[in-house]
C-alpha positions as CSV (number, residue, x, y, z in Angstrom):
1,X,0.0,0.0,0.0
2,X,1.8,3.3,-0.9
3,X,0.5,6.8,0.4
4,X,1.1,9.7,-1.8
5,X,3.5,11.8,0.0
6,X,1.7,14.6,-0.1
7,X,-1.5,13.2,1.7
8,X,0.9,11.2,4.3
9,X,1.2,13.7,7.0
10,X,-3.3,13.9,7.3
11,X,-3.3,10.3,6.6
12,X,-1.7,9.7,9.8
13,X,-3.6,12.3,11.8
14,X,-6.5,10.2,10.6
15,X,-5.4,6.7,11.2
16,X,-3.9,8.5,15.2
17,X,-7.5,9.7,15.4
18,X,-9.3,6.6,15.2
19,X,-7.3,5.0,17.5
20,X,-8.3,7.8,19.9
21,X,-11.6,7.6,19.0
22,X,-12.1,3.6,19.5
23,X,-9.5,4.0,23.0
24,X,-12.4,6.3,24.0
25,X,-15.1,3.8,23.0
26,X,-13.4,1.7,25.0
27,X,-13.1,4.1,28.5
28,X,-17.1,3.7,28.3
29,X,-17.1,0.1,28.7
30,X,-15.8,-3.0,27.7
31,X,-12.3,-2.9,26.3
32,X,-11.7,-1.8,22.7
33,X,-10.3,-5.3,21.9
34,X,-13.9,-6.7,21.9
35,X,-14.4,-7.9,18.5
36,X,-18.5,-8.9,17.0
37,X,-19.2,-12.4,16.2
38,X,-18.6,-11.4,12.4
39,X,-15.1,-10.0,13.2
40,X,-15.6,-6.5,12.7
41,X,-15.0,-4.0,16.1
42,X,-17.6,-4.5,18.7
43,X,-18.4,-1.0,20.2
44,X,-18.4,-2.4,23.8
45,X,-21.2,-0.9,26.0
46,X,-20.8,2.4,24.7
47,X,-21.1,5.2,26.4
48,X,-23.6,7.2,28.8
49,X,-24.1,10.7,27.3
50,X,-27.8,11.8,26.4
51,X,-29.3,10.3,23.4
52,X,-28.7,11.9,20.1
53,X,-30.2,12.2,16.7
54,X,-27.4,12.3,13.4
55,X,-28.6,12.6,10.0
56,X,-26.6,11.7,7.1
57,X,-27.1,12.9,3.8
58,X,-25.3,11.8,0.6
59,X,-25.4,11.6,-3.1
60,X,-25.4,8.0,-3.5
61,X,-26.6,6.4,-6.5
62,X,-29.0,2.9,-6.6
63,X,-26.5,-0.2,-6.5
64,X,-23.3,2.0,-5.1
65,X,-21.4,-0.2,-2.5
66,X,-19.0,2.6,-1.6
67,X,-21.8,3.9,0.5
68,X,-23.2,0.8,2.6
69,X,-19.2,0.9,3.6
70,X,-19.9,5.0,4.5
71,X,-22.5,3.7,6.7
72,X,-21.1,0.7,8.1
73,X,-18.6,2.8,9.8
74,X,-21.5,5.5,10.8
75,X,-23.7,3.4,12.4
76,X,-20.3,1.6,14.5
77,X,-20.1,4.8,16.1
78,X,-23.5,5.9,16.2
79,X,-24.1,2.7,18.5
80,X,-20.9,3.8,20.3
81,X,-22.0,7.4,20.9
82,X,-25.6,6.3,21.9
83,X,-26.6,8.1,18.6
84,X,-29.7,7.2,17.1
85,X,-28.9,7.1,12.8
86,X,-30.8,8.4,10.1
87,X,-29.5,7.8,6.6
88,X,-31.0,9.0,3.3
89,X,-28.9,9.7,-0.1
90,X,-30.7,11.0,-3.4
91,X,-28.1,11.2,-6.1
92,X,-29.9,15.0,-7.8
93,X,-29.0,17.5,-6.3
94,X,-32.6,19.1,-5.6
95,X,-33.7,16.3,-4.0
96,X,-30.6,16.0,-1.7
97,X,-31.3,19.2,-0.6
98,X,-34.9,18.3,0.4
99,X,-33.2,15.5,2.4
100,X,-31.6,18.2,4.5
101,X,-34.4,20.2,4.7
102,X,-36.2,16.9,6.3
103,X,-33.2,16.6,9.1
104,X,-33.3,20.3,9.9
105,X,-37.4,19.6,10.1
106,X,-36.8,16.5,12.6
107,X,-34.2,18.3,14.9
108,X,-31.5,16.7,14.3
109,X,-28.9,17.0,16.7
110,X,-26.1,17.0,14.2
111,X,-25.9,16.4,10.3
112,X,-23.2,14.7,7.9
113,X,-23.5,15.7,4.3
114,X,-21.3,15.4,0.9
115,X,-21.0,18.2,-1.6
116,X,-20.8,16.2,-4.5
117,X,-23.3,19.2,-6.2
118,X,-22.5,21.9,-3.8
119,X,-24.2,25.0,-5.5
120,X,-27.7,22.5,-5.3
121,X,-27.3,22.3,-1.4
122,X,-25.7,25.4,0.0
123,X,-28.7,27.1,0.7
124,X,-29.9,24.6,3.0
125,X,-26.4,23.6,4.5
126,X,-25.5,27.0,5.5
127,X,-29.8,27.0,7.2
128,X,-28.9,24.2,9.2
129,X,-26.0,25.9,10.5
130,X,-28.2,29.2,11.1
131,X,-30.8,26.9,13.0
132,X,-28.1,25.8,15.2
133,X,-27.0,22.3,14.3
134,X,-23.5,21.3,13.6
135,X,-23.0,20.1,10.7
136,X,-20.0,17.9,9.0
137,X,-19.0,17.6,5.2
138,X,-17.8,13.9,4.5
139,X,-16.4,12.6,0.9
140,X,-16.8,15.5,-1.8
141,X,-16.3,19.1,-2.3
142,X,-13.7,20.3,0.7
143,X,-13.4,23.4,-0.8
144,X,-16.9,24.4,0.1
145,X,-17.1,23.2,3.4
146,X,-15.8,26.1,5.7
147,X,-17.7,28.9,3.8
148,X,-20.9,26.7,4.3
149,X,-19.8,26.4,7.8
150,X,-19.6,23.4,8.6
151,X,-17.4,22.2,11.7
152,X,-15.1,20.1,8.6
153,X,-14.5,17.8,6.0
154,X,-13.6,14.4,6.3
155,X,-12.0,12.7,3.2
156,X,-9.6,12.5,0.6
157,X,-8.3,15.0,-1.7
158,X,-9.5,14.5,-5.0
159,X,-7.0,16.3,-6.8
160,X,-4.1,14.6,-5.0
161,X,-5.9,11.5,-5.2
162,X,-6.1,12.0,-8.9
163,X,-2.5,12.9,-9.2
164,X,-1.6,9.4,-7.4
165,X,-3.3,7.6,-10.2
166,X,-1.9,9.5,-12.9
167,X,1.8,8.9,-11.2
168,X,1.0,5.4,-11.2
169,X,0.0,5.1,-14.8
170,X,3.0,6.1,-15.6
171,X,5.2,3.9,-13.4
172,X,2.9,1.0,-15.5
173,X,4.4,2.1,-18.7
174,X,0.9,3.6,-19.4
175,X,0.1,6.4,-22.6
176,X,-3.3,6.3,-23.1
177,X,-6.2,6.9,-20.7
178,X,-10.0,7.0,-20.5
179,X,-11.3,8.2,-17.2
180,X,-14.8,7.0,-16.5
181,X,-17.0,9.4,-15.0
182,X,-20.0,7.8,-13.9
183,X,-21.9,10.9,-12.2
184,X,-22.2,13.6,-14.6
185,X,-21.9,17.2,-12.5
186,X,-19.9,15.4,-9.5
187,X,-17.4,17.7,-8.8
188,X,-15.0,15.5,-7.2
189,X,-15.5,13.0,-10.1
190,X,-14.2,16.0,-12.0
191,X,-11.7,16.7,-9.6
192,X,-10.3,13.3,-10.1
193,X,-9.9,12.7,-13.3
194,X,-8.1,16.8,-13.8
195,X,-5.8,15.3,-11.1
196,X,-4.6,12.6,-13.4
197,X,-4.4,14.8,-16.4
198,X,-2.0,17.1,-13.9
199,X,0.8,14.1,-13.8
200,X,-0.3,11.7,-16.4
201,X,2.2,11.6,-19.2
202,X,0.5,10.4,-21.4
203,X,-3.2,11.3,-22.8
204,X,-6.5,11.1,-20.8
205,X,-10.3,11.5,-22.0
206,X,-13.2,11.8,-20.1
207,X,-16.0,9.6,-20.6
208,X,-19.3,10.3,-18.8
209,X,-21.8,7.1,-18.3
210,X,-24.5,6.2,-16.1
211,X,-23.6,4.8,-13.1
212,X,-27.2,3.6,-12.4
213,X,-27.2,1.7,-15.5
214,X,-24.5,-1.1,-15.7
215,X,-25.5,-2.4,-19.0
216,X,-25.6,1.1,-20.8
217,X,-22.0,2.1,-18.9
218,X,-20.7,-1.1,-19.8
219,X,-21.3,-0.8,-23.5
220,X,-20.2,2.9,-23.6
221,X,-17.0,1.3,-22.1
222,X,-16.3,-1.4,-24.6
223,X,-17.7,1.5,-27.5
224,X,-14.8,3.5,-26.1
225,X,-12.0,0.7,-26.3
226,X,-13.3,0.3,-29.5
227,X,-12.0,3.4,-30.8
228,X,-8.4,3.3,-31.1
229,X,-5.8,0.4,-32.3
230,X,-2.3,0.1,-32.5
231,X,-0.4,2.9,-31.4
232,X,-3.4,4.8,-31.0
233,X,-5.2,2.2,-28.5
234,X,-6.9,2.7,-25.1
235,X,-4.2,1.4,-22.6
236,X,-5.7,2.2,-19.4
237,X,-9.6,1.9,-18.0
238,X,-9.7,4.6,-14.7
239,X,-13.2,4.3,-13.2
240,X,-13.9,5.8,-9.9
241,X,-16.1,3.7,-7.9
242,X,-15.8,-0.3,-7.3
243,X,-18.8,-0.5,-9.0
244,X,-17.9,0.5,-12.8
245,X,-14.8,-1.4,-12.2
246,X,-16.5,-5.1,-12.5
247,X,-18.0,-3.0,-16.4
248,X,-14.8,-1.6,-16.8
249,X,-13.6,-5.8,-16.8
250,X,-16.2,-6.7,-19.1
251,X,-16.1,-4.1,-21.4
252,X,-12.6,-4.7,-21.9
253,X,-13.2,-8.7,-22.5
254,X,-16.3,-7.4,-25.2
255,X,-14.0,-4.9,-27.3
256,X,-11.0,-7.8,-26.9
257,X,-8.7,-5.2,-25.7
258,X,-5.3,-5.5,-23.6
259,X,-5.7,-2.2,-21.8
260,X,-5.1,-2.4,-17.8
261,X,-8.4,-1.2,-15.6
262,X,-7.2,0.6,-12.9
263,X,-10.3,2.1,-10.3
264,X,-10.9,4.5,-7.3
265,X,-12.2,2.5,-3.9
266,X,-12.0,-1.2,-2.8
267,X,-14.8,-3.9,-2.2
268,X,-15.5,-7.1,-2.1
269,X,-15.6,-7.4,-6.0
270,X,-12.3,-5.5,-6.2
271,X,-10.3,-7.7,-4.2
272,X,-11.4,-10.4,-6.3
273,X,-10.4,-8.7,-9.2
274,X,-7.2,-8.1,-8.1
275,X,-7.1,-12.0,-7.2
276,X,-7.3,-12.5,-10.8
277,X,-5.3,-10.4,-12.1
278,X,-7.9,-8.6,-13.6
279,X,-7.4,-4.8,-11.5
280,X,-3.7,-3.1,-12.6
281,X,-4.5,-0.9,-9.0
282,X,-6.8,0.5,-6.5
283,X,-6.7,4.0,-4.8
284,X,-8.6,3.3,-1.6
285,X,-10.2,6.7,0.4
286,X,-11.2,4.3,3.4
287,X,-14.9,5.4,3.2
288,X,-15.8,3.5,6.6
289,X,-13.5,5.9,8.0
290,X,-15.3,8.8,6.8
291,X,-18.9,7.8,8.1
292,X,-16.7,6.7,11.7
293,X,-15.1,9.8,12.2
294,X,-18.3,12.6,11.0
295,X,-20.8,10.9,13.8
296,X,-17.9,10.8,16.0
297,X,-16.8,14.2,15.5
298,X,-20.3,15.7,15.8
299,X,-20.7,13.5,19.5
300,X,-17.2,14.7,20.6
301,X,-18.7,18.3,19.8
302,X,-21.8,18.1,21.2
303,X,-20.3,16.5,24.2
304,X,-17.0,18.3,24.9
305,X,-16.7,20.8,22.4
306,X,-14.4,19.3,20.3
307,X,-13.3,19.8,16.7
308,X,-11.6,17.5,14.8
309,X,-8.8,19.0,13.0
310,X,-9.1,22.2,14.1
311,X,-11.5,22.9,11.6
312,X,-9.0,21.8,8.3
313,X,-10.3,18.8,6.1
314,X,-8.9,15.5,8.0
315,X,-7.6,13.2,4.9
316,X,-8.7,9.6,5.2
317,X,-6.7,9.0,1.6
318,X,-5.5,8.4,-0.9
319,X,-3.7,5.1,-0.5
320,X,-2.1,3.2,-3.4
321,X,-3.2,-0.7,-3.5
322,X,-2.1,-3.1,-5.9
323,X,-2.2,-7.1,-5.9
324,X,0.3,-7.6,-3.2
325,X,-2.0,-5.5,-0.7
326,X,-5.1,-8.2,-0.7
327,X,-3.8,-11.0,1.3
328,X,-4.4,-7.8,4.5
329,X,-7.1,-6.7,3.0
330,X,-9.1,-8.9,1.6
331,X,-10.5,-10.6,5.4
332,X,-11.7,-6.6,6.0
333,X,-13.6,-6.2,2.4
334,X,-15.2,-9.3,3.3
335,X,-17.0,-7.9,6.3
336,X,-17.7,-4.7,4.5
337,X,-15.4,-2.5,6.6
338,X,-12.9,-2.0,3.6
């Protein structure tokens, strides 16, 4: 696993906070070894503080993974902090926004929300603020979250996360790239794929697709490899989510091309992937980490006026992961934690 040097430093303030976080857990009750019977970390008894209401509000699309992995980590906490959990995710930006709106409506005692479409949800981000409730920014646009003002971001950065890639496809020998967006109007989709363009050597289009509609993206895909031969052929597939990966793998088989699919985030399906030889390399943002650390921040707040951070975006990636990263890995996809 190789951290870009420039996201080391937060990287590590992450990783040092969730040890403090779970050593915490553990002051409440049993001891932070405890494991669940499925293996991931058992929140002990949790601890006493009055009951609280977090509402989490994201972009998701239907069938995305990434974010059952989000919440997996949110609702670990949640039952640490005595929090009761309230998810919702609409992937327009209009309806997010009414998501919001619905929190600040049922008093929520703190909200966690991406800014994947930021001018769609200001508005109502910075009315939550006005009406009193803390709010945290998780996964996309950083650069929004203090003038919204929220308490912080917690994630990766997407331009840096981008540039990673685009070293990488280089040190593979890479010259040609397609980046798959599969949200149009994400702006940290965008973000990504200008951040391998910034160190890429080579070329790099973007290709917009549906990420709702596997078939469709999967055929745009294959349309796309389809292009180009010889010296002129698509050599590398970037997606960025697990998802479009497993198309990015059959579209390549349907247009019978060599090139190497390379994607952002790590599941289940990835690490098998990898297992046969099918993924060149992961960047991994550890998105259990992000829904962990926003319903922990917002009950350290509430409960001792903490901020995380001091207010600056805490990086939870990017991280590098190729082939020989899976045997670690692979027991913590399996539970959904990775």
């Amino acid at each position: 696993m190789r951290i870009p040097r420039t996201a080391a430093t937060a990287a590590a303030l992450a990783a040092a906070l969730a040890l403090a976080v779970t050593g915490c857990s553990g002051s409440g009750g049993k001891s932070s070894e405890d494991k669940a019977d499925d293996g991931a970390p058992a929140g002990g008894k949790g601890v006493s503080t009055p009951r609280m209401k977090i509402a989490m509000i994201t972009h998701a699309g239907e069938g995305d993974t990434f974010w059952d992995i989000v919440q997996s980590g949110a609702k670990q906490a949640a039952a640490k902090d005595n929090a009761d959990f309230l998810y919702s995710a609409n992937k327009e930006g209009q309806q997010q926004a009414q998501l919001v709106q619905a929190a600040i409506d049922q008093k929520a005692d703190g909200i966690v929300v991406t800014l994947a479409k930021p001018e769609a949800v200001r508005d109502v981000v910075k009315k939550a603020v006005a009406a009193g409730i803390p709010v945290v920014t998780i996964n996309s646009g950083a650069q929004y979250s203090k003038e919204l003002g929220a308490l912080g971001h917690i994630g990766q950065d997407e331009g840096v996360a981008g540039e990673a890639v685009g070293e990488q496809l280089n040190a593979n020998g890479r010259k040609k790239a397609v980046c798959v967006i599969h949200e149009q109007g994400n702006v940290s989709l965008e973000e990504r794929c200008a951040g391998v363009r910034k160190t890429f050597k080579g070329s790099v289009e973007n290709l917009n697709v549906d990420g709702t509609n596997t078939p469709a993206a999967t055929s745009s895909i294959e349309a796309k490899l389809q292009t180009g031969s010889g010296g002129s052929a698509i050599d590398a597939v970037v997606t960025l989510g697990a998802p479009m990966a497993a198309a990015a793998v059959k579209a390549k088989g349907g247009a019978g091309s060599s090139a190497e699919v390379d994607t952002f985030d790590l599941n289940a399906a990835v690490i098998k992937q990898f297992k046969a030889k099918e993924i060149g390399f992961a960047v991994d943002q550890q998105p259990y980490l992000q829904g962990y650390l926003a319903v922990d921040e917002l009950w350290l707040h509430r409960t001792n006026g903490n901020v995380v951070g001091g207010g600056r975006p805490v990086l939870t990636g990017p991280a590098v992961i190729t082939g020989k990263d899976v045997p670690v890995l692979e027991k913590y996809t399996a539970r959904g934690t990775r």
